[in-house]
VOGU-3710 file (C-alpha; in Angstrom, 3 decimals, decimal comma):
1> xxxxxxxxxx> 2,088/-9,791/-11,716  2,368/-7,078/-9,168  -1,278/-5,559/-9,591  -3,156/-2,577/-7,940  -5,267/-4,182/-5,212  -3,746/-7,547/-5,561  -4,589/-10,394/-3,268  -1,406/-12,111/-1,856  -1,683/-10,476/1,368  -5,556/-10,754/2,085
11> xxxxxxxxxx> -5,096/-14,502/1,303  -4,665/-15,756/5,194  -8,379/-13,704/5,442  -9,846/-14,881/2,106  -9,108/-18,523/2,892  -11,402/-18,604/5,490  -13,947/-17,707/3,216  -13,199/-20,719/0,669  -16,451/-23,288/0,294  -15,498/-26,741/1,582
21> xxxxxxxxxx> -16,650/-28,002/-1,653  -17,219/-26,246/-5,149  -17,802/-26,950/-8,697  -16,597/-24,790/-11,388  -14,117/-21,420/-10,148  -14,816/-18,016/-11,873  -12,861/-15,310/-10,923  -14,063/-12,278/-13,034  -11,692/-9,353/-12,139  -8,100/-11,990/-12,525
31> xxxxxxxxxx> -5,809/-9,085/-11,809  -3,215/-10,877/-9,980  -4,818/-14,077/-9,989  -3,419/-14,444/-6,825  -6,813/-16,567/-5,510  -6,489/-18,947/-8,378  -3,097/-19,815/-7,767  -3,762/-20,228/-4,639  -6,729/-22,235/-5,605  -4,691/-24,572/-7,374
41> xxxxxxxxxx> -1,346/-24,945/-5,688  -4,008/-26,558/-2,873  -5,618/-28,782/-5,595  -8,765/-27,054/-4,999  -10,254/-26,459/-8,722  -10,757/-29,823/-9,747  -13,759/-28,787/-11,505  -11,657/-26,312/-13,983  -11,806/-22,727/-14,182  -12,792/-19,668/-16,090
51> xxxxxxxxxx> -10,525/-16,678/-15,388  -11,648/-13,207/-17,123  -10,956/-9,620/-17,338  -11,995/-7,000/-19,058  -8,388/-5,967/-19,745  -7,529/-7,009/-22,842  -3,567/-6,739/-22,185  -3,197/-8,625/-19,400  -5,457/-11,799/-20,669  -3,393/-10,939/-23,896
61> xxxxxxxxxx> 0,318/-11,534/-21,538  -1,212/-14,496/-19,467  -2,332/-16,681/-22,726  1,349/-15,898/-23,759  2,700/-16,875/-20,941  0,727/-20,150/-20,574  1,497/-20,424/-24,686  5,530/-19,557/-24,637  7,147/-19,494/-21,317  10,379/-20,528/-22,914
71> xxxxxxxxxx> 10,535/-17,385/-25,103  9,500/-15,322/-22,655  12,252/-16,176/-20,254  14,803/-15,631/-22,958  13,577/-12,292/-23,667  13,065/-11,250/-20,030  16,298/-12,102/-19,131  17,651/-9,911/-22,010  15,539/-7,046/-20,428  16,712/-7,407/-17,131
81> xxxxxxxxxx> 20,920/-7,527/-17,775  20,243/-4,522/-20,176  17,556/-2,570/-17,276  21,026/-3,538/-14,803  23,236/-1,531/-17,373  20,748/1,674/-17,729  18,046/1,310/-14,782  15,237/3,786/-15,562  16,355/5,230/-18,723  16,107/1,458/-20,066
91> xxxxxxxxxx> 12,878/1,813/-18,600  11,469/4,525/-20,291  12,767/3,319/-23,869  10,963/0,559/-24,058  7,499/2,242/-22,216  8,283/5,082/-25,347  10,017/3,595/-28,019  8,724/0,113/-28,256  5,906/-1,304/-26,464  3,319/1,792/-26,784
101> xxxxxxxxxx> 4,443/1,648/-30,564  4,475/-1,773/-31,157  1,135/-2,316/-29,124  -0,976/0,630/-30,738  0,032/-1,287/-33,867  -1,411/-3,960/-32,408  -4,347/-2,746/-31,083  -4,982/-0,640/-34,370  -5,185/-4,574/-36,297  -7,168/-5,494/-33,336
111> xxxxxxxxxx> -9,883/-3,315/-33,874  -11,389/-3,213/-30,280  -11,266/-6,917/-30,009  -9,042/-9,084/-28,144  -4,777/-8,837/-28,689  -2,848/-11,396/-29,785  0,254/-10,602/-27,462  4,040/-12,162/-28,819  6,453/-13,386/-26,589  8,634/-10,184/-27,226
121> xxxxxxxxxx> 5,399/-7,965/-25,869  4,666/-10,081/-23,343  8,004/-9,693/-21,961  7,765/-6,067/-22,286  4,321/-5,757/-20,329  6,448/-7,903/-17,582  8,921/-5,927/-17,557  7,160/-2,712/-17,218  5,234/-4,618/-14,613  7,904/-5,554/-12,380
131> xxxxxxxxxx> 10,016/-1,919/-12,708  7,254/0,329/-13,076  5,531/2,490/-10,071  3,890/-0,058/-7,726  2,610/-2,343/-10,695  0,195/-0,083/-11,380  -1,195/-0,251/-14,941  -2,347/2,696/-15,872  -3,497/4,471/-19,401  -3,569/7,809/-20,663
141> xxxxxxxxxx> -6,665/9,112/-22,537  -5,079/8,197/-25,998  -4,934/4,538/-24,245  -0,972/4,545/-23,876  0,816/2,942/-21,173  1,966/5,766/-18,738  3,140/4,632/-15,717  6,263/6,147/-14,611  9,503/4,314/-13,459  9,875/3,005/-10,087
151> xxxxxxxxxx> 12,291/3,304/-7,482  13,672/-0,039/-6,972  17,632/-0,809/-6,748  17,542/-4,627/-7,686  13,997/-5,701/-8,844  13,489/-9,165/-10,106  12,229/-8,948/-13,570  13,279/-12,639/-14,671  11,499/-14,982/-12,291  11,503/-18,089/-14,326
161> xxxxxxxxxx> 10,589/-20,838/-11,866  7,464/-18,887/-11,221  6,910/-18,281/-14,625  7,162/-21,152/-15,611  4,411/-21,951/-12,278  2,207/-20,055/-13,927  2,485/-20,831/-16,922  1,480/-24,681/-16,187  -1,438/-23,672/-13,921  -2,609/-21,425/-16,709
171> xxxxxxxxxx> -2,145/-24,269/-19,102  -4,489/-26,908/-17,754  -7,260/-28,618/-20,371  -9,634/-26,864/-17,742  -9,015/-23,547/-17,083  -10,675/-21,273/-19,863  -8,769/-17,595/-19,847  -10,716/-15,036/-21,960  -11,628/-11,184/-22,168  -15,043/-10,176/-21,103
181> xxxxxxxxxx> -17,130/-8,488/-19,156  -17,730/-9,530/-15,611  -21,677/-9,395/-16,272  -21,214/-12,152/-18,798  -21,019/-14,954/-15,492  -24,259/-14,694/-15,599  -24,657/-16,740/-18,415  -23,256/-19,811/-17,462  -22,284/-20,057/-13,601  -24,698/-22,402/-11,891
191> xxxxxxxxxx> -25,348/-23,137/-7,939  -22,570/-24,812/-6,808  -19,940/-22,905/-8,470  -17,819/-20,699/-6,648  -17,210/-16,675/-7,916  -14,165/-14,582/-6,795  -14,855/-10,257/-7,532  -11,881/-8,724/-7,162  -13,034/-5,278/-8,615  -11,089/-2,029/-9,057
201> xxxxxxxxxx> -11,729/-0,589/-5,563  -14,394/2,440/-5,422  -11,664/5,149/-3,926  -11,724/6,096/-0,011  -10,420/9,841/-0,822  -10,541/11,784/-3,919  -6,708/11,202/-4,644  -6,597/7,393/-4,582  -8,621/6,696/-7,898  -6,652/3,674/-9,537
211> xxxxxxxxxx> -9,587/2,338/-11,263  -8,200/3,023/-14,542  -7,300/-0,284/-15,992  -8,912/0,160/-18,816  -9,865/3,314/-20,901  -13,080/3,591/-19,632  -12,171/3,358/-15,945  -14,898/1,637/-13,014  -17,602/3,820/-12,033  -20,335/3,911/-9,019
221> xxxxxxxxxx> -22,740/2,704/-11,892  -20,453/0,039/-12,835  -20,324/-1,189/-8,808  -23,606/-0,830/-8,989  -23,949/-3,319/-11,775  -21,603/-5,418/-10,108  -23,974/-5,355/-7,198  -27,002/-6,689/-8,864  -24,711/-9,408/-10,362  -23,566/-10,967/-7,163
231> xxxxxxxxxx> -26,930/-10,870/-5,935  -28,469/-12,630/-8,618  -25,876/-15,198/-8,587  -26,421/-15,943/-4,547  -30,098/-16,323/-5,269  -29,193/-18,956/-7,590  -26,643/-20,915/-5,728  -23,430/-19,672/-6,075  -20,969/-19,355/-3,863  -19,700/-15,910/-3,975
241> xxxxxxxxxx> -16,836/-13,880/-2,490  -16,012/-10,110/-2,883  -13,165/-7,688/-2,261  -13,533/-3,940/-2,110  -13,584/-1,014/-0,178  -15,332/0,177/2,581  -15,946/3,292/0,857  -19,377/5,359/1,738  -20,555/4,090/-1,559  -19,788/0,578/-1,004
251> xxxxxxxxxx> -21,367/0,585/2,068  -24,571/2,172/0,742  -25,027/-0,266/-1,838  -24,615/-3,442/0,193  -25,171/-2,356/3,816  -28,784/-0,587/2,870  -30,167/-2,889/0,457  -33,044/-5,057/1,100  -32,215/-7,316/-2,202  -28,301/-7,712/-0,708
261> xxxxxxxxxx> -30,029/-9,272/2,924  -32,198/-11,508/0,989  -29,612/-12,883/-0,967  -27,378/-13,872/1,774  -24,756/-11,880/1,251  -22,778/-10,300/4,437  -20,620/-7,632/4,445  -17,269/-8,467/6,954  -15,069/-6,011/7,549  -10,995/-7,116/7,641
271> xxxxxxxxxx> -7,933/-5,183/7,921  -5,569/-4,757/4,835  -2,523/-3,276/4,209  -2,639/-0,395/1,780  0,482/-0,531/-0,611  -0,283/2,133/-2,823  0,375/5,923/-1,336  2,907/8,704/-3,156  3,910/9,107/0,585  5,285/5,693/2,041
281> xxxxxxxxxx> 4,378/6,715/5,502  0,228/6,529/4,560  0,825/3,047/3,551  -0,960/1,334/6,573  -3,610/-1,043/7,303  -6,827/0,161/6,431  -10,492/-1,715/6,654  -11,867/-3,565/3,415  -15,333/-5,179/2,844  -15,316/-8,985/2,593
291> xxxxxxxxxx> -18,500/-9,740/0,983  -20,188/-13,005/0,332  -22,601/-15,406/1,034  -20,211/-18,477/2,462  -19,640/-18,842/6,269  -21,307/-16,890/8,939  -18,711/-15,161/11,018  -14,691/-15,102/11,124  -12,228/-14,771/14,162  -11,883/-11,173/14,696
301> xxx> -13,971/-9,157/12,121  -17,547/-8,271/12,394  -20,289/-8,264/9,684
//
């Protein structure tokens, strides 16, 4: 997936951060997945994984990509001659006139609980993944897929050997892929086990909210609950690692807090490229909090 705030770039700076040992992996915000893949194409979780999200359509597309890759790959390829033919107008027919329809049907039988995505929607959210602006996923207040086109002149929608990747890594007897809450760690994650946040970033200007990957969006109450989570799961053991941004807020609630210290828990600062910008020349490399209690210092960045 190409996902707001996804990980494939930090992953030379993330790495570093990786226990030399670990039970069980969570990764609570799976986004990209980007860590667990990388987690796995190095043999790493060998004691399985849970991967969550409180996004109910993109668990929905992984389990059907883990479930059908074969049908999947049939139908992307039929999106992507027919998105060569028409380009954006291709686009916005199916974003209008067939997966918002055919997913608020869905979602309607769902009844606030988890989707049940088919092959043909899976494709769809793929699609509109790979051609839409930046990856972002993005809903309107009636919960509809808005994202506009993108501007790309030969994007690869059908990438089948990494599908198919992905779809065996996601496949494993061991690796559990639901929809929750991230809170919901809590209730099982023991010492030893190793936690990847990958939150929706609290915003460094007023303009750069993308937090809205779900209806209900990711609030300074909801990084504050997030806060008290990772603590609580340092105290007990865990081996936790967390992405964000070094946002005043951010900084207030980690930098400043007594219970943070105690924990273990150090904020790093590393640089990251910033990918998402209307204007293509703001796209530079900004600072972003590593936090976590592994390790105790890292080439070049300063806690």
């Amino acid at each position: 997936m190409k996902w707001a705030g996804g990980k494939r770039q930090l992953l030379p700076v993330l790495r570093r951060f990786y226990p030399g040992q670990f039970n069980r992996y969570w990764e609570p915000f799976l986004g990209s997945a980007a860590v667990f893949f990388d987690l796995h194409a190095r043999g790493l979780v060998g004691g399985g994984a849970t991967l969550t999200d409180h996004n109910p359509d993109l668990i929905a597309c992984y389990r059907a990509v883990r479930d059908f890759p074969d049908e999947i790959v049939r139908e992307l390829t039929r999106l992507a001659r027919d998105h060569e033919r028409k380009g954006t107008d291709h686009y916005y027919e199916i974003r209008n006139n067939r997966f918002n329809k055919e997913r608020a049907l869905l979602r309607a039988s769902a009844n606030g609980g988890e989707l049940d995505y088919s092959p043909a929607l899976a494709a769809m959210f793929i699609y509109l993944n790979r051609t839409g602006y930046n990856g972002l996923f993005r809903l309107n207040s009636a919960g509809e897929f808005n994202v506009p086109a993108g501007r790309y002149s030969k994007p690869r929608i059908c990438d089948e050997e990494n599908l198919r990747r992905v779809s065996e890594a996601l496949a494993r007897t061991d690796v559990r892929l639901e929809m929750r809450p991230f809170e919901t760690v809590l209730d099982a994650a023991r010492e030893g086990d190793f936690l990847y946040f990958d939150p929706p970033y609290a915003p460094l200007s007023k303009t750069a909210r993308f937090t809205s990957y779900t209806a209900d969006g990711f609030d300074l109450d909801d990084q504050t609950r997030l806060r008290d989570v990772l603590v609580r799961l340092a105290t007990r053991g865990c081996d936790v690692v967390m992405s964000n941004s070094t946002a005043p807020e951010i900084a207030g609630l980690y930098e400043k807090s007594k219970e943070v210290a105690a924990s273990g828990l150090r904020c790093y600062r590393v640089p990251a490229r910033r990918s998402i910008n209307s204007n293509a020349e703001r796209r530079g490399t900004v600072d972003e909090y590593v936090i976590t209690n592994v390790g105790e210092t890292i080439a070049g960045t300063s806690p």
